[in-house]
N, CA, C and O atoms as a Tinker XYZ file with bonds, in Angstrom:
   504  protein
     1  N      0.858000   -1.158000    0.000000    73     2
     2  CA     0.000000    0.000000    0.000000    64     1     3
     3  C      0.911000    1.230000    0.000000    63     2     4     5
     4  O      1.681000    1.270000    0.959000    81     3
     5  N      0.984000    2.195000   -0.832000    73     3     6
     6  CA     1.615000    3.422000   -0.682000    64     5     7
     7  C      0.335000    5.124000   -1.584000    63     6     8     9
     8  O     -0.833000    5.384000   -1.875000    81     7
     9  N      1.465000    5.606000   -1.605000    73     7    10
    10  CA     0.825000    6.904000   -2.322000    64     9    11
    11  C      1.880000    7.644000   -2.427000    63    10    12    13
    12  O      2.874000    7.444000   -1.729000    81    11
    13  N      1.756000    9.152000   -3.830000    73    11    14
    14  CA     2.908000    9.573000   -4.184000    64    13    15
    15  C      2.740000   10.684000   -3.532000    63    14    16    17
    16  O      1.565000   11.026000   -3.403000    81    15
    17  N      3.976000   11.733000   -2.825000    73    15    18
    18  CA     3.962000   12.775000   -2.655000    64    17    19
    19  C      4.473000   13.360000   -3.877000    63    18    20    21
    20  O      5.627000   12.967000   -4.052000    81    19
    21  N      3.990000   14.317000   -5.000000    73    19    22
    22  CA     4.413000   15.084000   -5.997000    64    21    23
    23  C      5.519000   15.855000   -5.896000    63    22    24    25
    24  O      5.761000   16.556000   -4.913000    81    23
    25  N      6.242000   15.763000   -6.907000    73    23    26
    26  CA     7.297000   17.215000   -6.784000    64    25    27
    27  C      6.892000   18.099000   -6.599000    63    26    28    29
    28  O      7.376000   18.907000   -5.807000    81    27
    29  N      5.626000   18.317000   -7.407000    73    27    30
    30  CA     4.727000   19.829000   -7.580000    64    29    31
    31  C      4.209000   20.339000   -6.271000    63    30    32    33
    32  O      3.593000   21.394000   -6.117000    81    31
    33  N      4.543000   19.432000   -5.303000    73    31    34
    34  CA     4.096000   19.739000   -3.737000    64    33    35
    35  C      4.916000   20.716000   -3.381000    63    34    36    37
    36  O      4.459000   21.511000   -2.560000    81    35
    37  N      6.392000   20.948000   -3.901000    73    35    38
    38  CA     7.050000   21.762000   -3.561000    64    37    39
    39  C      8.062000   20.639000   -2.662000    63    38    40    41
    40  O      9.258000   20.584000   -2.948000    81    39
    41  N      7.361000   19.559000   -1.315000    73    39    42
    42  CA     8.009000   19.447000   -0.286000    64    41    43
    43  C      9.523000   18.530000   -1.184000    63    42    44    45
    44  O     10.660000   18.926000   -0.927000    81    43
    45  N      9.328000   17.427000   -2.117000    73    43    46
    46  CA    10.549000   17.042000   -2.510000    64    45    47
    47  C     10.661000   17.200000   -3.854000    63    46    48    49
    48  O      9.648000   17.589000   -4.436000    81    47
    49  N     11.708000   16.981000   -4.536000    73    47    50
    50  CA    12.382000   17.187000   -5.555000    64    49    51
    51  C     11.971000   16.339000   -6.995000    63    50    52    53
    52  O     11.847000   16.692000   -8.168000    81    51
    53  N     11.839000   15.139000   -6.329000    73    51    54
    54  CA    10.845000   14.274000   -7.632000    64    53    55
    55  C      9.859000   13.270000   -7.066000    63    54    56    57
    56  O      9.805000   12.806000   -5.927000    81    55
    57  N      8.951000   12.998000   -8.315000    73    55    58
    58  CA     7.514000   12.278000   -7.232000    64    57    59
    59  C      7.933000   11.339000   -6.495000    63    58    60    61
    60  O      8.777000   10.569000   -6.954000    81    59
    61  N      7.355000   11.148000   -4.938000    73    59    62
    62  CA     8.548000   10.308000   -4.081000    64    61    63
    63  C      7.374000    9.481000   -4.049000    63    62    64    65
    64  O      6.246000    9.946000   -4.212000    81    63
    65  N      7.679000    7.932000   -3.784000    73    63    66
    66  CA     6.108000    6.826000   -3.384000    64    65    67
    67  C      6.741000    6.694000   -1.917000    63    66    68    69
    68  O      7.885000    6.604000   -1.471000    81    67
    69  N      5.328000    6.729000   -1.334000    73    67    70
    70  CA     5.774000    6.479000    0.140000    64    69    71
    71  C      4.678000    5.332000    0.687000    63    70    72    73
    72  O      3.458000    5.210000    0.581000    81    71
    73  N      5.760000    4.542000    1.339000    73    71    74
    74  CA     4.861000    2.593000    1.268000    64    73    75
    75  C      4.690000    2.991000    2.406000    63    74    76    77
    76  O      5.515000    3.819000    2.792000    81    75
    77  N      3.481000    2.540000    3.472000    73    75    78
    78  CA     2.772000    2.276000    4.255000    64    77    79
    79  C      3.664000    1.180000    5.249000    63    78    80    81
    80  O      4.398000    0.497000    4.536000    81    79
    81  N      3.782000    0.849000    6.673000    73    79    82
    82  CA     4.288000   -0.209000    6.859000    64    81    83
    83  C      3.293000   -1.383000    6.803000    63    82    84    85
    84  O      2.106000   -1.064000    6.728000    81    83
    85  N      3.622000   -2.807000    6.831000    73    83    86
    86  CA     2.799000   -3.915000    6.779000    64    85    87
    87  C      2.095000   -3.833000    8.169000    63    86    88    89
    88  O      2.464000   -3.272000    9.201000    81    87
    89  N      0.822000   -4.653000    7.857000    73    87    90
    90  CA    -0.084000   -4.195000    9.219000    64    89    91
    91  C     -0.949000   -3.206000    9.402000    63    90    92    93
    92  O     -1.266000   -2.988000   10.571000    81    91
    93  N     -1.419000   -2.545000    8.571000    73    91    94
    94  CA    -2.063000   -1.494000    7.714000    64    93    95
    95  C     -3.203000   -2.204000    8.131000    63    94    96    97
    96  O     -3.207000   -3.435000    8.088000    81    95
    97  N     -4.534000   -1.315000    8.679000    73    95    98
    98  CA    -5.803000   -1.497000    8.668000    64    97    99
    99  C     -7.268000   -1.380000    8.080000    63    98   100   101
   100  O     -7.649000   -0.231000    8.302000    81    99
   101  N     -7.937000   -1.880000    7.626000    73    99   102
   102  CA    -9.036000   -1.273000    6.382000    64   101   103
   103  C    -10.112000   -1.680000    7.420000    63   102   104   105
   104  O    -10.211000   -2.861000    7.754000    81   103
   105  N    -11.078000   -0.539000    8.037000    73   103   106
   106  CA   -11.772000   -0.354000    8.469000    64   105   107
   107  C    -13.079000    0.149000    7.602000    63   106   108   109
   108  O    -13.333000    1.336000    7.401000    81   107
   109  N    -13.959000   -1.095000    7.065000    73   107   110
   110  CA   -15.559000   -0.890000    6.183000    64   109   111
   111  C    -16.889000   -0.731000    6.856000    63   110   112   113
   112  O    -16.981000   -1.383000    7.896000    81   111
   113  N    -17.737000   -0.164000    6.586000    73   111   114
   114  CA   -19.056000   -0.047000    7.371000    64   113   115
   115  C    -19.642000    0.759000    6.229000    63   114   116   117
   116  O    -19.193000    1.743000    5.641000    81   115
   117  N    -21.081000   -0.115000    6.033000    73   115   118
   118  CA   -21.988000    0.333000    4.837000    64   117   119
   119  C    -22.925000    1.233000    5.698000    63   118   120   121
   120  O    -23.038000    1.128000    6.920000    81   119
   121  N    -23.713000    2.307000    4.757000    73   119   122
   122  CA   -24.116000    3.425000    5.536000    64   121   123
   123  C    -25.776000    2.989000    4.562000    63   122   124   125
   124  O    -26.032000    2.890000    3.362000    81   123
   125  N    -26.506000    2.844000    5.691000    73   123   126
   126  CA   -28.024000    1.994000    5.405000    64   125   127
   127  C    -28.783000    2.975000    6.276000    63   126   128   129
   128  O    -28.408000    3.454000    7.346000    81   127
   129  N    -29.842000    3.172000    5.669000    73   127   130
   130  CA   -31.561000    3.766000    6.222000    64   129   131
   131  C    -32.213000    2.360000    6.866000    63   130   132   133
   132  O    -32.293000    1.307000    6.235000    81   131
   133  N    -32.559000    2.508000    7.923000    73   131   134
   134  CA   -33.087000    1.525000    8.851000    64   133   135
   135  C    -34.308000    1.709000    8.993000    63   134   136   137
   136  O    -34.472000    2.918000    9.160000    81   135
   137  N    -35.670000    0.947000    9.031000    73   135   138
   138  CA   -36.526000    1.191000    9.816000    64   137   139
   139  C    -37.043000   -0.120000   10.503000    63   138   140   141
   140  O    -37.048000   -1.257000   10.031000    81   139
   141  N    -37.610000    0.441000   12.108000    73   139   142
   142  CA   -37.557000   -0.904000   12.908000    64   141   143
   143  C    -39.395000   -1.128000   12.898000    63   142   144   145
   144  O    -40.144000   -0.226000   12.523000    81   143
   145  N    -39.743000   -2.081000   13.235000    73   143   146
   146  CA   -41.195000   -2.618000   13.162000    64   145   147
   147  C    -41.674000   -3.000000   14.206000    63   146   148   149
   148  O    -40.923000   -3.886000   14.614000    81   147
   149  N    -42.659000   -2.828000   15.037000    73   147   150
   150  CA   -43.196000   -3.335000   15.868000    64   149   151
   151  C    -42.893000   -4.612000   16.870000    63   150   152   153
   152  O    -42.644000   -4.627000   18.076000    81   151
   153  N    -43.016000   -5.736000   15.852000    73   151   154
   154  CA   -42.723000   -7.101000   15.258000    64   153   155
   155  C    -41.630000   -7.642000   15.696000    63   154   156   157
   156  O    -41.548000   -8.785000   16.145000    81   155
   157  N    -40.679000   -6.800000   15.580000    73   155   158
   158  CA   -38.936000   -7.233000   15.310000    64   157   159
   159  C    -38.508000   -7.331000   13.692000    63   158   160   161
   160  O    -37.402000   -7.718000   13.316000    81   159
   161  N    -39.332000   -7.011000   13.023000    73   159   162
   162  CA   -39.387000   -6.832000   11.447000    64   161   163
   163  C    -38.209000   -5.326000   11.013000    63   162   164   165
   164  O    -38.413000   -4.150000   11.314000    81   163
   165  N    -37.616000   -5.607000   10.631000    73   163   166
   166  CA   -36.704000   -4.507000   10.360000    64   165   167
   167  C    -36.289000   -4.002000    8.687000    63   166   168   169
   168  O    -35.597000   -4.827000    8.091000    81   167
   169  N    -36.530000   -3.168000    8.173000    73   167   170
   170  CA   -36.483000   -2.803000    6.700000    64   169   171
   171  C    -34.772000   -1.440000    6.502000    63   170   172   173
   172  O    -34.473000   -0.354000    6.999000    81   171
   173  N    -34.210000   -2.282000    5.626000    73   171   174
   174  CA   -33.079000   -1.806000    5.049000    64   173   175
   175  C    -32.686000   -1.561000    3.635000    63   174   176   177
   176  O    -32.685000   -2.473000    2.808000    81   175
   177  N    -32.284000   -0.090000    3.293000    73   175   178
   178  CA   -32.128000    0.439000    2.243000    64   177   179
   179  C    -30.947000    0.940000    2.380000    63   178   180   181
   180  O    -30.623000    1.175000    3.544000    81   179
   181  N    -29.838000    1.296000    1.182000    73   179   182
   182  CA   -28.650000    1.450000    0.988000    64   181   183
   183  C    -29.123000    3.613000    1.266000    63   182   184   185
   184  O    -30.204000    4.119000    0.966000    81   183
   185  N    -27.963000    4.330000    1.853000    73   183   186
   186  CA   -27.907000    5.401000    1.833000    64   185   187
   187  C    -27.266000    6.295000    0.863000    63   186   188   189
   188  O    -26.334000    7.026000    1.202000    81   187
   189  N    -27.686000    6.267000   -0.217000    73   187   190
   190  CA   -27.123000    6.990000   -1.000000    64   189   191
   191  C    -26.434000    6.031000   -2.252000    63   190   192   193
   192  O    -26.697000    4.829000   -2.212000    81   191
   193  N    -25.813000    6.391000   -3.040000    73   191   194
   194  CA   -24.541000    5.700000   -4.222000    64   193   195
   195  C    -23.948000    4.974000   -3.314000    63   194   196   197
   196  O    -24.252000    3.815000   -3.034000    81   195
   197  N    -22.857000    5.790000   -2.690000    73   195   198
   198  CA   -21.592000    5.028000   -1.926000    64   197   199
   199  C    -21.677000    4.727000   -1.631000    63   198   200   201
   200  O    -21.012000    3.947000   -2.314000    81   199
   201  N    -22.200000    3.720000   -0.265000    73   199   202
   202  CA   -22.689000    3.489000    0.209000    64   201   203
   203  C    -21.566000    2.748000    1.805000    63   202   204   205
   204  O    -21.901000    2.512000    2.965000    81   203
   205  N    -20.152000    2.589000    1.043000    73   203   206
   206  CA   -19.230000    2.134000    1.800000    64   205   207
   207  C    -18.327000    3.196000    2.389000    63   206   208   209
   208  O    -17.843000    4.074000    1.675000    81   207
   209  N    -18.102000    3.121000    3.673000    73   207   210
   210  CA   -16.988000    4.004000    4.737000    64   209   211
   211  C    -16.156000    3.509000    4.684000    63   210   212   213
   212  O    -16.461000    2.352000    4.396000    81   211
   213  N    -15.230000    3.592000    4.771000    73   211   214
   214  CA   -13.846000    3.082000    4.577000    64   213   215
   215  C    -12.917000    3.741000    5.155000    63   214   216   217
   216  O    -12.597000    4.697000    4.448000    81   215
   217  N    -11.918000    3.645000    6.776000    73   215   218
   218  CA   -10.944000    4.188000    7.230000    64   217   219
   219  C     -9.561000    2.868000    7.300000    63   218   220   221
   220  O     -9.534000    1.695000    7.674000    81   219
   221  N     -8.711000    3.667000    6.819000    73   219   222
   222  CA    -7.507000    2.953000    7.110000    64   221   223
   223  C     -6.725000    3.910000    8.265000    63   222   224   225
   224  O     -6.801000    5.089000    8.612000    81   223
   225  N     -5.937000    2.739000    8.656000    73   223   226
   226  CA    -5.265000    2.989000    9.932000    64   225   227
   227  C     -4.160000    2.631000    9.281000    63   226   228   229
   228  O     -4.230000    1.603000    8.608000    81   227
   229  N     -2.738000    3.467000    9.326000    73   227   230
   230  CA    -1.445000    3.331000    9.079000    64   229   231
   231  C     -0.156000    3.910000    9.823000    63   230   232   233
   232  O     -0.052000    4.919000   10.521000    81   231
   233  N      0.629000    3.119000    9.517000    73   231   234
   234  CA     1.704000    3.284000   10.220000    64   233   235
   235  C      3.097000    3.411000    9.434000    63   234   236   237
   236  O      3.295000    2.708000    8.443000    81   235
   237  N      4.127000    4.387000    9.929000    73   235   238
   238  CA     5.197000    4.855000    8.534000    64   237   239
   239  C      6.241000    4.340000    9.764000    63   238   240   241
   240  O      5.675000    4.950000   10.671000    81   239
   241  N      7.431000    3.610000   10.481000    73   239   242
   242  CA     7.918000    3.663000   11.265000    64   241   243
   243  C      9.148000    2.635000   11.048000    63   242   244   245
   244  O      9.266000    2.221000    9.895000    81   243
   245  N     10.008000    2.204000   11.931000    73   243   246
   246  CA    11.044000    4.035000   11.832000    64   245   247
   247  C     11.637000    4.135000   10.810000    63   246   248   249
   248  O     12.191000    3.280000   10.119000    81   247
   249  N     11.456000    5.954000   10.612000    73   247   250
   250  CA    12.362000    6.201000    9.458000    64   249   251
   251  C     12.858000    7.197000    9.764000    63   250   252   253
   252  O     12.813000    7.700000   10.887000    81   251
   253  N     13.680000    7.847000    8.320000    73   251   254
   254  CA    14.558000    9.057000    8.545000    64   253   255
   255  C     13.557000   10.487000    9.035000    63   254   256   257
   256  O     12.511000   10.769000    8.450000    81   255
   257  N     13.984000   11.104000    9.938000    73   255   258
   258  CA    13.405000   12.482000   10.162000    64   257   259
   259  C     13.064000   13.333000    9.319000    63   258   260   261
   260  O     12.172000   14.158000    9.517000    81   259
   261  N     13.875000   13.214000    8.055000    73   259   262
   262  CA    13.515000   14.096000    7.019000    64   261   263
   263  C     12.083000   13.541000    6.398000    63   262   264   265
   264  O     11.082000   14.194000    6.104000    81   263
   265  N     12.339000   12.030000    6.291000    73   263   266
   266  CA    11.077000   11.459000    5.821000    64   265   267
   267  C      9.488000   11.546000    6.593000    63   266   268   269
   268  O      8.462000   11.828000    5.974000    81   267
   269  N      9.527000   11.344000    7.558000    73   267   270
   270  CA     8.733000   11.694000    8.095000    64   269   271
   271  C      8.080000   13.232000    8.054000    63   270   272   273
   272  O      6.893000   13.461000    7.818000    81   271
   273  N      8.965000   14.101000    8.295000    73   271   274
   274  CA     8.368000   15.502000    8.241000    64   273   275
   275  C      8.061000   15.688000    7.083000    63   274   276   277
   276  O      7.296000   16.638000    6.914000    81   275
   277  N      8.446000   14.997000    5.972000    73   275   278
   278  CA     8.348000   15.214000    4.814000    64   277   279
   279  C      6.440000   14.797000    4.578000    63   278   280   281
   280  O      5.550000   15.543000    4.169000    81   279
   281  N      6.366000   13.515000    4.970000    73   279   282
   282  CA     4.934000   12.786000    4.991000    64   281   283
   283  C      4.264000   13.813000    6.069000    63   282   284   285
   284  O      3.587000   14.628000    5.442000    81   283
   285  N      4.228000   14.000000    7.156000    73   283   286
   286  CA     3.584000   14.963000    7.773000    64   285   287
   287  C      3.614000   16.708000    7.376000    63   286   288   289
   288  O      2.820000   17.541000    7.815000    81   287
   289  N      4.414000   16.887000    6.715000    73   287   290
   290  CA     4.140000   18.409000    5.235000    64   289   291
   291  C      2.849000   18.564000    4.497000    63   290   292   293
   292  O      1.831000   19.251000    4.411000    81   291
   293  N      3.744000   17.098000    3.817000    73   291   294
   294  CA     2.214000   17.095000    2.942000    64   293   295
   295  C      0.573000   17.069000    3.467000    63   294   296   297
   296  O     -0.454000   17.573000    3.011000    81   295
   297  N      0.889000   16.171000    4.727000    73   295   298
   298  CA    -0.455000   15.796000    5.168000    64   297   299
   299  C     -1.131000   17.278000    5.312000    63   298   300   301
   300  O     -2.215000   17.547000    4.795000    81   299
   301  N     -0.509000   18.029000    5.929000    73   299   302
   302  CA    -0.982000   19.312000    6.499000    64   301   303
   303  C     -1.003000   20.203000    5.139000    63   302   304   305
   304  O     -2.121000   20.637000    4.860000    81   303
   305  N     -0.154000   20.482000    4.418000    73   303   306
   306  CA    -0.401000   20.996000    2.915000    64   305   307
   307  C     -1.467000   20.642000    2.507000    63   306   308   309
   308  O     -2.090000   21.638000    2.137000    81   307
   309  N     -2.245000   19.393000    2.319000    73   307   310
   310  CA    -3.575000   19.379000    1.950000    64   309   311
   311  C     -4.276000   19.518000    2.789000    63   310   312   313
   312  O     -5.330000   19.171000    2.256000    81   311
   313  N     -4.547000   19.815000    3.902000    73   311   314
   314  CA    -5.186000   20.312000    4.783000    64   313   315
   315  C     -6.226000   19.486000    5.424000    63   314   316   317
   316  O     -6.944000   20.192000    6.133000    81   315
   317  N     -6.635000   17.973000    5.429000    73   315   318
   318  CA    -7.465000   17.344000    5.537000    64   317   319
   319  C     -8.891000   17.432000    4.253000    63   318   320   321
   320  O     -9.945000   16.804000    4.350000    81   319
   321  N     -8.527000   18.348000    3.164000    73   319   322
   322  CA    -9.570000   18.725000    2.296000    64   321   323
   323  C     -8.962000   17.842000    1.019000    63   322   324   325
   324  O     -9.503000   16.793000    0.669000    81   323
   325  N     -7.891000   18.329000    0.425000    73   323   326
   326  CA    -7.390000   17.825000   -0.743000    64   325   327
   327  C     -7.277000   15.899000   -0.788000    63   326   328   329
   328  O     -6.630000   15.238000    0.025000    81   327
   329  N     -7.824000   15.516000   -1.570000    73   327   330
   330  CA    -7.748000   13.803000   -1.739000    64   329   331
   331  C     -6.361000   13.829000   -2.219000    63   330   332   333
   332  O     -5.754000   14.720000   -2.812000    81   331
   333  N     -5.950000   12.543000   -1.798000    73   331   334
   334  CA    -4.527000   11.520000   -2.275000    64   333   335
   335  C     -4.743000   10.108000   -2.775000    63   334   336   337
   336  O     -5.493000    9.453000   -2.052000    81   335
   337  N     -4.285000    9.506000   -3.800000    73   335   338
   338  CA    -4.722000    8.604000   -4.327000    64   337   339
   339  C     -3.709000    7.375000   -3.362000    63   338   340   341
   340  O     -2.493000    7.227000   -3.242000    81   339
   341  N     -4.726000    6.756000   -2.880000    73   339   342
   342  CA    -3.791000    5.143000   -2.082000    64   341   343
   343  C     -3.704000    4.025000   -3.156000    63   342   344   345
   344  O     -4.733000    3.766000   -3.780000    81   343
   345  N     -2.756000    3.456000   -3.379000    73   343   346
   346  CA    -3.010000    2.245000   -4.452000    64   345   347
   347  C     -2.619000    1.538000   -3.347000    63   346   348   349
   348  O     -1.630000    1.693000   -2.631000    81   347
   349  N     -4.097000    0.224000   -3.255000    73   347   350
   350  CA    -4.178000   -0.687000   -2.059000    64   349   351
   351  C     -3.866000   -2.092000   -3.284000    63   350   352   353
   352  O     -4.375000   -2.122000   -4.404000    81   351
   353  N     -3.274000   -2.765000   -2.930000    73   351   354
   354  CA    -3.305000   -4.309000   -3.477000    64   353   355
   355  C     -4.407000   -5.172000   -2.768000    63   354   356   357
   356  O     -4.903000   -4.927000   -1.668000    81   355
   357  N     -4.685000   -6.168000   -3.550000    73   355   358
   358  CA    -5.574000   -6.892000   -3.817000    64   357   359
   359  C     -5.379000   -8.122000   -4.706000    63   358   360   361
   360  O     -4.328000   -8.223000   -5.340000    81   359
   361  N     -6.242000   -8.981000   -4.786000    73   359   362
   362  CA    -6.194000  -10.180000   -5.345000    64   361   363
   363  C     -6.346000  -10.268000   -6.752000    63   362   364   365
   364  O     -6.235000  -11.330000   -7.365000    81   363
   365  N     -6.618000   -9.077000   -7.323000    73   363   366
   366  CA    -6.755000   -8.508000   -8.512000    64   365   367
   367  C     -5.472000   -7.734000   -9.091000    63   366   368   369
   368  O     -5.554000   -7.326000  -10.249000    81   367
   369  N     -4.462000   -7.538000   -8.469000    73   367   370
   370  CA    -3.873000   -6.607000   -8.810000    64   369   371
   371  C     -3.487000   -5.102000   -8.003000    63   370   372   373
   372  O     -2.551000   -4.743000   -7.289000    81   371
   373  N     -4.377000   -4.633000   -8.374000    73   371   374
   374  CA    -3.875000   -3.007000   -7.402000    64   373   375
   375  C     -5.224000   -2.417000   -7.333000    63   374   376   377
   376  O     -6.012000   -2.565000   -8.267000    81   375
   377  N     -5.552000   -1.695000   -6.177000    73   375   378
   378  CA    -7.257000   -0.856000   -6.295000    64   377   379
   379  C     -6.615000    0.632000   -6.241000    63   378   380   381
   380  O     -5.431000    0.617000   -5.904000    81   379
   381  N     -6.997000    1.532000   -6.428000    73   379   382
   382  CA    -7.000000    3.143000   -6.019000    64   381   383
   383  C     -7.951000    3.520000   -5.792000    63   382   384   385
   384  O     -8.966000    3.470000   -6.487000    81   383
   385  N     -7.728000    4.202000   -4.250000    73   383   386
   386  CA    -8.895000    4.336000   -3.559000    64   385   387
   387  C     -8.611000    6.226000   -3.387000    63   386   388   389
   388  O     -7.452000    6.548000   -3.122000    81   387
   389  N     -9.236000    6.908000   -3.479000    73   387   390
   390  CA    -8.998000    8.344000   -2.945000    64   389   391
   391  C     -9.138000    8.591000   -1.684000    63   390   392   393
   392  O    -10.287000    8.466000   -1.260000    81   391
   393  N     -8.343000    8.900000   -0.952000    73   391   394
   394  CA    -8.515000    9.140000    0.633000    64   393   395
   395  C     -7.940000   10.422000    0.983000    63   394   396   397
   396  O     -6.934000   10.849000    0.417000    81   395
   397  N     -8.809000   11.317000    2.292000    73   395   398
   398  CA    -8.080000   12.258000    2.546000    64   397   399
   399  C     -7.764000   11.708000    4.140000    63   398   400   401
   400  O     -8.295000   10.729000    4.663000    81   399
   401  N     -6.708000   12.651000    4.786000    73   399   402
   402  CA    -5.962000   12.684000    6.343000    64   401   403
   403  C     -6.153000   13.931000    6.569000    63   402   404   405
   404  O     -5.673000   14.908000    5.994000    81   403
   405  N     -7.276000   13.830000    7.909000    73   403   406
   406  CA    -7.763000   14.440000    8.918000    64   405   407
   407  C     -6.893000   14.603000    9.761000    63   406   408   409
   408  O     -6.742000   15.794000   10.035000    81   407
   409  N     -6.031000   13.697000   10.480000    73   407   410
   410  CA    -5.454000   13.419000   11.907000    64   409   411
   411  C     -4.118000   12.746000   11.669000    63   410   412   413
   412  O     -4.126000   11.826000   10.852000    81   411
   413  N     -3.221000   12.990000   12.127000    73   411   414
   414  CA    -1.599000   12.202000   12.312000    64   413   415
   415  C     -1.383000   12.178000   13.463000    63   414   416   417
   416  O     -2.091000   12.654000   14.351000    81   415
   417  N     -0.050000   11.438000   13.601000    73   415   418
   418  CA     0.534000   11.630000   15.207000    64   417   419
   419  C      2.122000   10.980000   14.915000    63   418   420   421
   420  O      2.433000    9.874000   14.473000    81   419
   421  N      3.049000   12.226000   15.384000    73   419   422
   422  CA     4.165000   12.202000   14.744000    64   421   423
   423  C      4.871000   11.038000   16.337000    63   422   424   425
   424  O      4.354000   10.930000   17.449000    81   423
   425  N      5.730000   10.588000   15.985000    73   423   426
   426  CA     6.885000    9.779000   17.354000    64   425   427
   427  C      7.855000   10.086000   17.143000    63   426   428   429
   428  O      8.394000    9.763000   16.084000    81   427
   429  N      8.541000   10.928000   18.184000    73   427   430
   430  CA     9.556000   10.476000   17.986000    64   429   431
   431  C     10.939000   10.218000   19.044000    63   430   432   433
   432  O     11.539000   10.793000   19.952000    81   431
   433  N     10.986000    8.903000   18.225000    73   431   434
   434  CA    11.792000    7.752000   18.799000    64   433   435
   435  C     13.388000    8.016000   19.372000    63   434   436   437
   436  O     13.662000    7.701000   20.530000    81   435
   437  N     14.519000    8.680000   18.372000    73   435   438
   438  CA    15.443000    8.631000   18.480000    64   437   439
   439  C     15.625000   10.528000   17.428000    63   438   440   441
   440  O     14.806000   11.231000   16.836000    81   439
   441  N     17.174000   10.653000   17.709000    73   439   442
   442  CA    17.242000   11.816000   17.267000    64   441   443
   443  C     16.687000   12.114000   16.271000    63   442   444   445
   444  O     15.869000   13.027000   16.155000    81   443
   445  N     17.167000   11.178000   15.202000    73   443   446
   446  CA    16.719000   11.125000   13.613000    64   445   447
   447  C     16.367000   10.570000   13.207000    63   446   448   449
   448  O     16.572000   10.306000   12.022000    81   447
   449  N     15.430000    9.914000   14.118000    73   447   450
   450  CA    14.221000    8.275000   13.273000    64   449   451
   451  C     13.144000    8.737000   14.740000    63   450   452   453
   452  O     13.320000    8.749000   15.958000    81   451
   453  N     11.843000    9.124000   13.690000    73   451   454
   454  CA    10.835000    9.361000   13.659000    64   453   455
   455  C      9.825000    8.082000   13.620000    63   454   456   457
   456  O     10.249000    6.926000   13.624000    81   455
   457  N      8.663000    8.365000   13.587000    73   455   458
   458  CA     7.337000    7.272000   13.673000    64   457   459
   459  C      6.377000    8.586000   12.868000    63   458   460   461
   460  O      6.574000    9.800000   12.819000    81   459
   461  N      5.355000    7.771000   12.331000    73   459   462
   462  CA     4.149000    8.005000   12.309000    64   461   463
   463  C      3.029000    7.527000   12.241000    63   462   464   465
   464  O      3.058000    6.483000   11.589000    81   463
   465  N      1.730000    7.867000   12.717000    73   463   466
   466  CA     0.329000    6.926000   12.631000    64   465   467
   467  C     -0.431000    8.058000   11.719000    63   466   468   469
   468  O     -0.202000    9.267000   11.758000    81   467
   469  N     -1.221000    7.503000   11.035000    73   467   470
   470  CA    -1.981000    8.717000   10.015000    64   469   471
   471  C     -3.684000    7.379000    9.979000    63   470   472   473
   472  O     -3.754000    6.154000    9.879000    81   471
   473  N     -4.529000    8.256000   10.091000    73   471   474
   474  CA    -6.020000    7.988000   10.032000    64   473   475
   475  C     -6.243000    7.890000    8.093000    63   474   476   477
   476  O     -5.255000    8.376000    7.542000    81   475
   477  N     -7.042000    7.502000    7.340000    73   475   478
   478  CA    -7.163000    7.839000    6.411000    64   477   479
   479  C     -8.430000    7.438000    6.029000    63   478   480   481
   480  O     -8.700000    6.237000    6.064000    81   479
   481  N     -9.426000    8.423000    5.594000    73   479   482
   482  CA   -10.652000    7.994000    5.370000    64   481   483
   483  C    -11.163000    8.538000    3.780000    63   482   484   485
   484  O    -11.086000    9.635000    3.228000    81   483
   485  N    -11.798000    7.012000    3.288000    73   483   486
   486  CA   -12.021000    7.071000    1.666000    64   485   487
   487  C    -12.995000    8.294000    1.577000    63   486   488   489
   488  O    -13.800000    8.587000    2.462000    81   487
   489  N    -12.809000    9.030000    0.305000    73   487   490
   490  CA   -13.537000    9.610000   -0.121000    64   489   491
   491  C    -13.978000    9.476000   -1.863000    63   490   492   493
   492  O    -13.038000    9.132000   -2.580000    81   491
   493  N    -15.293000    9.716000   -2.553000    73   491   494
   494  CA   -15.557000    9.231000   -3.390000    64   493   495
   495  C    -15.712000   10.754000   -4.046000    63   494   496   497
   496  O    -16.563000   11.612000   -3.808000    81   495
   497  N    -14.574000   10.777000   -4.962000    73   495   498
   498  CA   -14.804000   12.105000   -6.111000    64   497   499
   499  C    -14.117000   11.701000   -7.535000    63   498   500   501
   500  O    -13.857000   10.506000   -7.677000    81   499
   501  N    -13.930000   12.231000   -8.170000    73   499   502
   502  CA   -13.036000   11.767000   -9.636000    64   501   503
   503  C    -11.634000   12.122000   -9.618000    63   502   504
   504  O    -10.916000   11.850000  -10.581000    81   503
């Protein structure tokens, strides 16, 4: 699982891919209109198109300090608004999912090796 930080970001010099560590979490929950019945009879309809939530939980650790601040730049450069494309693997090959980061949490470990945890929740645009 990774995603590219752009040159055009300004933060590095050429498009850098930055891999996820293994152990990466995919957190799904379908978003349904409920109604309950008297009975125990219960009626379910999909909410909308998308209908799937999708948060991943990730972890970047340890790496170089530069790298890290580098991944936590960007995060904050897009501001929790701008999407990033994740290419997740699969049994198919590769998926791309658009996700934006709300929330990080930087570690750090040693002078110049850093940690990070980053939230990432799908979003559905073109």
């Amino acid at each position: 699982m990774y995603f590219v930080i752009p040159s055009s970001s300004g933060l590095v010099a050429t498009n850098t891919q930055v891999r996820v560590d293994k152990g990466a979490e995919r957190d799904t929950q379908t978003r349904l209109k409920k109604a309950n019945f008297g009975d125990g009879y219960k009626a379910r309809i999909p909410d909308g198109i998308n209908i799937l939530e999708e948060k991943f939980a990730v972890t970047f650790s340890p790496r170089e300090k530069a790298e890290i601040d580098d991944i936590a730049d960007y995060f904050a450069l897009l501001g929790g608004v701008t999407a990033i494309t994740l290419f997740v693997p699969n049994t198919h090959g590769q998926e791309t999912i658009k996700v934006t980061c709300e929330s990080w949490r930087k570690q750090y470990i040693r002078d110049e090796i850093y940690a990070l945890q980053a939230q990432f929740e799908r979003t559905y645009e073109p």
